[in-house]
C-alpha positions in Angstrom: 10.6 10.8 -6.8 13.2 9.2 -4.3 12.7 7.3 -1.1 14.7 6.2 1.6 15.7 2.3 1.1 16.4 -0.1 3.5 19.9 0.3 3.7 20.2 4.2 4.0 20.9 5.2 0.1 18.0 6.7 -2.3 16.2 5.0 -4.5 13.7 5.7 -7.3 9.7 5.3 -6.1 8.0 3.2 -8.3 4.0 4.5 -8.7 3.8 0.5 -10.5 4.7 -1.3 -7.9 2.7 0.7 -5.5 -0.3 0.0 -7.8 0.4 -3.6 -7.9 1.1 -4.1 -4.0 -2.5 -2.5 -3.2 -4.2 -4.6 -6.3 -2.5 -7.6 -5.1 -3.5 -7.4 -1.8 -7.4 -5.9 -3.3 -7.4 -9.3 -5.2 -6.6 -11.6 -2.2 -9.2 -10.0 -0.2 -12.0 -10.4 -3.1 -10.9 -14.1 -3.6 -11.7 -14.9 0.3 -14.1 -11.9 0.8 -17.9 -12.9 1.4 -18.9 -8.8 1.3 -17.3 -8.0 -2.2 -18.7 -4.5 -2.1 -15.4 -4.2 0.5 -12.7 -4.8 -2.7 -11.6 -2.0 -4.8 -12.1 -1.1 -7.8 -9.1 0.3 -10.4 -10.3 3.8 -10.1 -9.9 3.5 -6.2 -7.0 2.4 -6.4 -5.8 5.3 -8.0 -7.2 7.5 -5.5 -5.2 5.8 -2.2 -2.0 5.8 -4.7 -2.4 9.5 -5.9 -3.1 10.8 -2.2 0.2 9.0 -0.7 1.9 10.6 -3.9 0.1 14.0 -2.7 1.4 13.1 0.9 4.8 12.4 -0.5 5.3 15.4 -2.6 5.1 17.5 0.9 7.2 15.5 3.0 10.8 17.4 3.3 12.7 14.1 4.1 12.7 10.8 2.4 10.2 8.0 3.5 11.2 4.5 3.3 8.8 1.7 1.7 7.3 0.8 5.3 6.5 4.4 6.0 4.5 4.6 2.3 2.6 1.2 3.2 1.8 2.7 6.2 0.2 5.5 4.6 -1.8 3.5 2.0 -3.0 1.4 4.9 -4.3 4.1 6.4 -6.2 5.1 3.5 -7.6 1.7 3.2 -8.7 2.0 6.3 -10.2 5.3 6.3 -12.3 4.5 3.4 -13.9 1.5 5.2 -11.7 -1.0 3.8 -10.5 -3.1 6.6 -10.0 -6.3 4.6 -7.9 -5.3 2.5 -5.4 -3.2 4.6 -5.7 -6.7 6.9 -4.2 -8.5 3.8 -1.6 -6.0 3.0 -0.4 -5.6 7.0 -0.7 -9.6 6.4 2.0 -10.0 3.6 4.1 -7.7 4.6 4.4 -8.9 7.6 5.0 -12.5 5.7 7.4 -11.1 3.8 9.4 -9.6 7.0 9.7 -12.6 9.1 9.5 -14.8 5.8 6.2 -16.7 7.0 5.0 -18.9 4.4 
């Protein structure tokens, strides 16, 4: 599957790295998290990354990398977990304005 990258060209979507942004961001969360019940497990990972894959799949156009985040954060959100979309909107926003 191809999304739109940065700089206007395709690229190839990588279901891995999707996996590891959410379980990165998942793993933050349960390390500071006093409610763990809130963290995800593997197999809900899966879910939020096979319903933006869904999502994806329908879309005519190419999305970029921030529009797929978006979506996964919404999913986080819709299932409750708050925490852990916080943490994700939190790195990437590190990572855009390089914030250490």
């Amino acid at each position: 599957m191809k999304i739109r990258m940065k700089d206007g060209s395709e690229g190839e979507f990588s279901k891995r790295e999707l996996i590891d942004i959410i379980a990165t961001a998942n793993a933050a969360t349960y390390a500071v998290c006093e409610n763990n019940n809130k963290v995800m497990s593997d197999a809900e990972i899966a879910v939020v990354v096979a319903r933006v894959i869904a999502r994806l799949r329908k879309r005519e156009e190419l999305c970029t990398k921030d529009e797929i985040l978006d979506m996964v954060e919404f999913d986080l959100m819709r299932y409750g977990l708050y925490e852990v979309a916080k943490e994700l909107i939190t790195e990437r926003l590190e990572e855009k304005y390089g914030i250490e």
